[in-house]
N, C-alpha and C positions, 0 to 999 in steps of 0.2 A: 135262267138267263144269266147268270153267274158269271160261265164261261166267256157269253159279250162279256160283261166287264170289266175279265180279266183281260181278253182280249185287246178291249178299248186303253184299259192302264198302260200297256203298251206301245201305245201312239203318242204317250204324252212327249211334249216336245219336240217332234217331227213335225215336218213339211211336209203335206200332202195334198194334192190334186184335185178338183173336181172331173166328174166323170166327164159329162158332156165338151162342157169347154176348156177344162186343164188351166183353172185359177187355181196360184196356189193359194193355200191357206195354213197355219198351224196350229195344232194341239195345244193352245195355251196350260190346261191342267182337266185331268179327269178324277172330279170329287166323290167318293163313293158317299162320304157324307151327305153330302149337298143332294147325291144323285141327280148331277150334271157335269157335260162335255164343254168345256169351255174353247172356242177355237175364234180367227181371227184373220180375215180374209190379209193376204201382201199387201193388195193394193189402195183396201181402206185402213188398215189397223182398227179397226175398228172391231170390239169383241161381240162375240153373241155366244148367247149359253142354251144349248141343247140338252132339253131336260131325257134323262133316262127311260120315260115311256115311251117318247116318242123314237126312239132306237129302238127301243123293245119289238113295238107295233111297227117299225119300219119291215124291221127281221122279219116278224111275221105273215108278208105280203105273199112272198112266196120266194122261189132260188133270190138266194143275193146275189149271184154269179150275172144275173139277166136284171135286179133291181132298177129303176132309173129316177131321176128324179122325178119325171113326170106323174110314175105311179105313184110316188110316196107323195105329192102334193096333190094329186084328186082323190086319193082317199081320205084323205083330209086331216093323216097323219103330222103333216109338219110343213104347213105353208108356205112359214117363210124363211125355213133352212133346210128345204130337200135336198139340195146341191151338195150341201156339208154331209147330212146324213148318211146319203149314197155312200159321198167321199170315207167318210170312216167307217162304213160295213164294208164296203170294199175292200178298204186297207184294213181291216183286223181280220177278215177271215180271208186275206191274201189272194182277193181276186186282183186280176190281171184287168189294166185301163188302156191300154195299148193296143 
């Protein structure tokens, strides 16, 4: 799982999108130390920190290409940031939201 977050490192500082509804939000800092995503909805600024498993275990759901929030929240992968989640496998292994 490397390659995520080399991948992830990548995003730092970008503006990106939720799937479903198209809030933005941005990459506040990807800590390999901490191993955590720190990102931060436009509309609330407000941060939240997406710990590295649960990306892991997002990936591993199955295509990230077809991922959605819904799946990664009833597996019980990441409750209450599937939205973000989607939004940064998406955007690091360059799927298309459009």
């Amino acid at each position: 799982m490397d390659d995520l977050w080399d991948r992830l490192k990548t995003l730092e500082g970008r503006t990106l999108h939720t799937v479903t509804r198209g809030k933005a939000f941005d990459v506040i800092s990807v800590d390999q130390a901490r191993r955590v995503v720190v990102v931060a909805p436009q509309i609330s600024g407000i941060s939240r920190t997406i710990r590295r498993g649960e990306l892991e275990r997002a990936a591993e759901l199955g295509s990230i290409s077809s991922l959605t929030p819904g799946q990664v929240k009833a597996s019980k992968v990441s409750a209450w940031s599937s939205a973000y989640v989607v939004g940064l496998l998406h955007a690091a292994y360059g799927v298309s939201t459009d």
